[in-house]
VEXDREN-2710 file (C-alpha; in Angstrom, 1 decimal):
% VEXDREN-2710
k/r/px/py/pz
1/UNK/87.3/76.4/62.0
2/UNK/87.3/80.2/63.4
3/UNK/84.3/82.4/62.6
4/UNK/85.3/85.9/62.3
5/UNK/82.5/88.7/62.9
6/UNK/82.8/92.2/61.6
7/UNK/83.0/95.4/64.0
8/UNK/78.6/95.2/63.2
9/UNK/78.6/91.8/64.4
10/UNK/77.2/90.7/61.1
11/UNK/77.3/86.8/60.8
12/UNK/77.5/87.1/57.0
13/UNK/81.3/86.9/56.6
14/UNK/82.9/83.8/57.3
15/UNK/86.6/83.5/58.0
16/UNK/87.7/80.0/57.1
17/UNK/91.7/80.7/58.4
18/UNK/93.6/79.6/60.0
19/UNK/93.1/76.1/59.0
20/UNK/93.5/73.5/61.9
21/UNK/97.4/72.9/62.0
22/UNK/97.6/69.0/63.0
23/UNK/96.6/67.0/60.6
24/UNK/94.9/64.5/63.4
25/UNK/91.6/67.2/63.4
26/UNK/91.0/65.8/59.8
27/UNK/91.4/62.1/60.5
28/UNK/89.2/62.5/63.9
29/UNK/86.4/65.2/63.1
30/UNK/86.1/64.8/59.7
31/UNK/87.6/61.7/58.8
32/UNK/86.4/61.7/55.0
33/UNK/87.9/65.3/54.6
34/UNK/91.5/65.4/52.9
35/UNK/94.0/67.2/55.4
36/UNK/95.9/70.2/53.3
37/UNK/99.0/69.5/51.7
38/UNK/101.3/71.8/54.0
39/UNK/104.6/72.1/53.3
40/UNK/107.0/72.4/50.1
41/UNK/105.1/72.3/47.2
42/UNK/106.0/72.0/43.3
43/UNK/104.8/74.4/40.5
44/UNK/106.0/72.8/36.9
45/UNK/105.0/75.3/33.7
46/UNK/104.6/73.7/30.4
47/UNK/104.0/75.9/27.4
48/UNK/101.8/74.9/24.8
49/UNK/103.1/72.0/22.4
50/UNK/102.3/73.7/19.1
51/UNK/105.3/76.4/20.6
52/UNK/107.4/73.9/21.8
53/UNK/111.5/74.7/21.3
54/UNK/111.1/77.3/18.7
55/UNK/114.7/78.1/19.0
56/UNK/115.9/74.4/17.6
57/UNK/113.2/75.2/14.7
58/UNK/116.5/75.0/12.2
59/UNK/117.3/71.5/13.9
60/UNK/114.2/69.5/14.6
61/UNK/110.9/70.2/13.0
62/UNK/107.7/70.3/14.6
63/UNK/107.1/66.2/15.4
64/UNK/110.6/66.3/16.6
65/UNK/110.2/69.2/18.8
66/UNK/107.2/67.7/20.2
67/UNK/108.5/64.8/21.3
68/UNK/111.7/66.5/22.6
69/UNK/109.6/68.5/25.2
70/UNK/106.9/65.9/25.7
71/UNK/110.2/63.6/26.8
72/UNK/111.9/66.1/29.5
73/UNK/108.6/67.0/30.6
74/UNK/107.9/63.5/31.3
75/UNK/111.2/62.7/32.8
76/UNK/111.1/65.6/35.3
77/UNK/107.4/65.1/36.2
78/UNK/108.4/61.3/36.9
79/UNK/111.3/62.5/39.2
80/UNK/109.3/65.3/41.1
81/UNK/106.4/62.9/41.5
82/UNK/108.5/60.3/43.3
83/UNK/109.2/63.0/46.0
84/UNK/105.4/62.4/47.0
85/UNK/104.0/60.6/49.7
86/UNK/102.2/57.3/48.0
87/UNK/98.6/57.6/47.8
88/UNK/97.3/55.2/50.3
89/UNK/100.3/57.1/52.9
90/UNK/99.5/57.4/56.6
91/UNK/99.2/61.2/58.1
92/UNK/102.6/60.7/59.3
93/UNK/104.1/60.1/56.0
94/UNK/102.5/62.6/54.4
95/UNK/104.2/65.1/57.1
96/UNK/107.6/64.1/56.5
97/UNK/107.4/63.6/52.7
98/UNK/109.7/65.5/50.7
99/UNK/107.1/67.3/48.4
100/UNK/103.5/67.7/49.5
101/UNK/102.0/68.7/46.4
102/UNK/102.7/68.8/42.5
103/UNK/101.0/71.4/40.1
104/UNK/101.4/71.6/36.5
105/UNK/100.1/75.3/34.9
106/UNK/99.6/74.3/31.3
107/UNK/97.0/75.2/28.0
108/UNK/97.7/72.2/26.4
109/UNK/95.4/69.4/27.4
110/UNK/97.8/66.9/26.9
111/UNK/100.1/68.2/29.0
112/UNK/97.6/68.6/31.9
113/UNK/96.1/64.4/31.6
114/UNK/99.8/63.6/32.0
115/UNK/100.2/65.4/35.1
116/UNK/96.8/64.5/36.3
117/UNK/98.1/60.2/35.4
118/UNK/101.5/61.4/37.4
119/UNK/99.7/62.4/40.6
120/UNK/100.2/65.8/40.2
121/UNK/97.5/68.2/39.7
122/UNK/96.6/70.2/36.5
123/UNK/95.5/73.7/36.5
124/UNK/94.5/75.2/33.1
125/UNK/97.0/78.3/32.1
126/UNK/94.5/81.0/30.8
127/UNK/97.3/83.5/30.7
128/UNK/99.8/82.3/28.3
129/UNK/102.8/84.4/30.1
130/UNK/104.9/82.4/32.3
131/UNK/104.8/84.3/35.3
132/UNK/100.8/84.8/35.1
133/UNK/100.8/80.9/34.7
134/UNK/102.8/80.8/37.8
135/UNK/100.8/83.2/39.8
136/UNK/98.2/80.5/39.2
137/UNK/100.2/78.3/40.9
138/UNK/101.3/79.8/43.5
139/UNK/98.0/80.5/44.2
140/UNK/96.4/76.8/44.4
141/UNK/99.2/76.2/46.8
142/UNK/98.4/78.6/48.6
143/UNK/95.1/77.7/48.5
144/UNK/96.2/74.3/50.0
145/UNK/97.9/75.7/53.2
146/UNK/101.5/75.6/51.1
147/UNK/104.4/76.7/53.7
148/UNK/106.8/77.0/50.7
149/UNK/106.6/77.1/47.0
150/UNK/109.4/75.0/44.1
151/UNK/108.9/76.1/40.8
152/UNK/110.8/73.5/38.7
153/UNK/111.5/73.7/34.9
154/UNK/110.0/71.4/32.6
155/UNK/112.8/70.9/30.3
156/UNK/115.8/69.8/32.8
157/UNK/116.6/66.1/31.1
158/UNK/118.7/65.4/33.7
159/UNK/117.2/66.1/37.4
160/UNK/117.5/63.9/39.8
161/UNK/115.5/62.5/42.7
162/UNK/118.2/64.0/45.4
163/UNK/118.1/67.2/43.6
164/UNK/114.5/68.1/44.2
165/UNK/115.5/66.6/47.5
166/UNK/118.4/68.8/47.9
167/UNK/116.0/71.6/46.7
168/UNK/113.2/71.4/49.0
169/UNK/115.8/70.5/51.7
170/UNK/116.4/74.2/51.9
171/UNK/112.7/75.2/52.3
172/UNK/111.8/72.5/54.6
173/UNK/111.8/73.5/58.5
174/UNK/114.6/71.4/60.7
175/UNK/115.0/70.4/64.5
176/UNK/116.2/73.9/64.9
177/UNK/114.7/75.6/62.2
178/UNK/110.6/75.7/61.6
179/UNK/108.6/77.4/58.7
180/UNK/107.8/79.9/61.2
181/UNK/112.0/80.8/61.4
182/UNK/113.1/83.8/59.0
183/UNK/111.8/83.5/55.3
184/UNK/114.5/81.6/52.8
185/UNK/114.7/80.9/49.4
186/UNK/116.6/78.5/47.1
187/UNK/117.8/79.2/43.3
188/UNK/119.4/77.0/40.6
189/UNK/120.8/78.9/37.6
190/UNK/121.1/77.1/33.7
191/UNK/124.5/77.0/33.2
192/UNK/124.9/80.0/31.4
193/UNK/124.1/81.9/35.4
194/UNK/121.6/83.8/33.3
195/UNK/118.5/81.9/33.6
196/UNK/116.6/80.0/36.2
197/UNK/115.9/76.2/36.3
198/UNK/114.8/75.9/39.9
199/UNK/113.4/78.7/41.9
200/UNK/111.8/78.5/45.5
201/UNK/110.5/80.2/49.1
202/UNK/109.0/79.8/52.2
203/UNK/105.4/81.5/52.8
204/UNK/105.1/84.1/53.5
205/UNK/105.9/86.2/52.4
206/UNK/107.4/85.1/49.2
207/UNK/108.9/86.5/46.2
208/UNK/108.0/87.9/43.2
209/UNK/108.3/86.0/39.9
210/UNK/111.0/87.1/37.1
211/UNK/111.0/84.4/34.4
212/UNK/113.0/85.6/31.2
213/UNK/115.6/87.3/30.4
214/UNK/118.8/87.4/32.9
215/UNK/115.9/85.9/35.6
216/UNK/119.0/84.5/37.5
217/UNK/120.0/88.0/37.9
218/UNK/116.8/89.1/38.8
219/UNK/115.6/86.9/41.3
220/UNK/118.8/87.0/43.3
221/UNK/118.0/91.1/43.5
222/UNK/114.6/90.4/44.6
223/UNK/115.5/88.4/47.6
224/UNK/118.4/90.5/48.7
225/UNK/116.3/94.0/48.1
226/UNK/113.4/91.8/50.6
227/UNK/116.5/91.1/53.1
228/UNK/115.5/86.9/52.5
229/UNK/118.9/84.5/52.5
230/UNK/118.9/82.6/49.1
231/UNK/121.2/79.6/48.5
232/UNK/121.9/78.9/45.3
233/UNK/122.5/75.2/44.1
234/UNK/124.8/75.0/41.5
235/UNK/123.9/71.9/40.2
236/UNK/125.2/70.5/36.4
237/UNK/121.6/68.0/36.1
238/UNK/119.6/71.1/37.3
239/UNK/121.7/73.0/34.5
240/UNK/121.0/71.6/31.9
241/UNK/118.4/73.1/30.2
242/UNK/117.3/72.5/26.1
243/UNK/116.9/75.5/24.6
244/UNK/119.3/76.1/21.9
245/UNK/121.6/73.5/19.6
246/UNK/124.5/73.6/22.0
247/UNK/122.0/72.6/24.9
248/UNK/121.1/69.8/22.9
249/UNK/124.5/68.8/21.7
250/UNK/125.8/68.9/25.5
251/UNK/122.4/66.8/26.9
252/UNK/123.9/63.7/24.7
253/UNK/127.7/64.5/25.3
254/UNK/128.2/66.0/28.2
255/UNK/131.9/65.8/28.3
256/UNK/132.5/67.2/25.0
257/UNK/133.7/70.8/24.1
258/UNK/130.6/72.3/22.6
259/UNK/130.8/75.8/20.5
260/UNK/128.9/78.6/21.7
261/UNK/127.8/76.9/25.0
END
């Protein structure tokens, strides 16, 4: 660890980065000490139960609404979880795993001892605005050495293991292509192209948050105003998003013609 002194040469302020870069000075210095999860890291926001789906309120009533998010939310924690090394994992396979980290931003406990049984890590929302609660997130991973950030939606029924793959394939560095290289980003739209379901960037410098209306829109200017390359994925499991009755007519009949969707 570097010690950084002021111009007085006071000892009093303690820099503690950069961290240590190889993962071998954790496993040989301090061998009880967890190396930082470096690399692409998940953020997963959950609102509050009591509030979830307010738009199907006409549908579904409260139980039903419930157990509606509490499903997608555990189907896409599930998924995003399996992109984690195991827990017992050598350094080397923590290196090349897919996803380093997972971090739910939630108020509702429930919500948090699920991610916390998942392997993921819970981080109490006390902002209740989505993009404060990310900010939250973003800034426990950067807290653990994150090189890129993945914020994925909770309520995506139908995301698959190879699309957080292909999601986090962007971000991560190749042969020819390190997380030192130019910044990027990735973006998957709903399938309306108005919001976001999948939204991610190297470190640093990042990008700003812009969850809500036309947030598709919005990110997309944010990245090309910054001068960072964003790919977007247009994928139809990331799409798929439950928000309204058409969402949930088309989550169960996919093929079918469905009015106003």
């Amino acid at each position: 660890m570097r010690i950084a002194y002021s111009d007085n040469h006071s000892h009093n302020h303690i820099d503690p980065y950069p961290q240590p870069t190889d993962e071998r000075y954790y496993a040989c210095v301090r061998p009880e000490i967890v190396p930082p999860r470096r690399g692409v890291q998940v953020i997963i926001p959950m609102k509050n139960l009591t509030h979830a789906k307010s738009r199907l309120a006409e549908q579904l009533s409260l139980a039903e609404r419930r157990t509606l998010a509490i499903y997608m939310y555990r189907r896409v924690l599930q998924v995003v979880c399996a992109a984690l090394p195991p827990s017992d994992a050598a350094l080397e396979e923590i290196a090349s795993a897919t996803i380093q980290q997972v971090w739910v931003v939630s108020e509702d406990p429930l919500i948090l001892d699920m991610a916390r049984a998942a392997g993921a890590q819970p981080i109490p929302d006390t902002t209740s605005e989505l993009n404060a609660a990310l900010q939250l997130g973003l800034a426990a991973a950067q807290q653990e050495a994150a090189q890129a950030v993945l914020v994925i939606a909770a309520d995506i029924p139908l995301i698959s293991l190879d699309d957080v793959r292909g999601l986090a394939a962007v971000l991560r560095p190749g042969s020819d292509r390190p997380f030192t290289a130019e910044p990027r980003a990735v973006i998957a739209p709903d399938r309306a192209q108005s919001g976001t379901n999948a939204f991610g960037f190297t470190l640093p410098p990042g990008l700003p948050f812009h969850f809500g209306n036309d947030s598709f829109a919005l990110h997309l200017q944010a990245a090309h105003e910054r001068g960072i390359p964003i790919q977007t994925c247009p994928s139809a499991t990331l799409a798929l998003d439950v928000d309204t009755p058409a969402d949930l007519t088309y989550a169960w009949h996919p093929d079918m013609p469905v009015k106003g969707a």
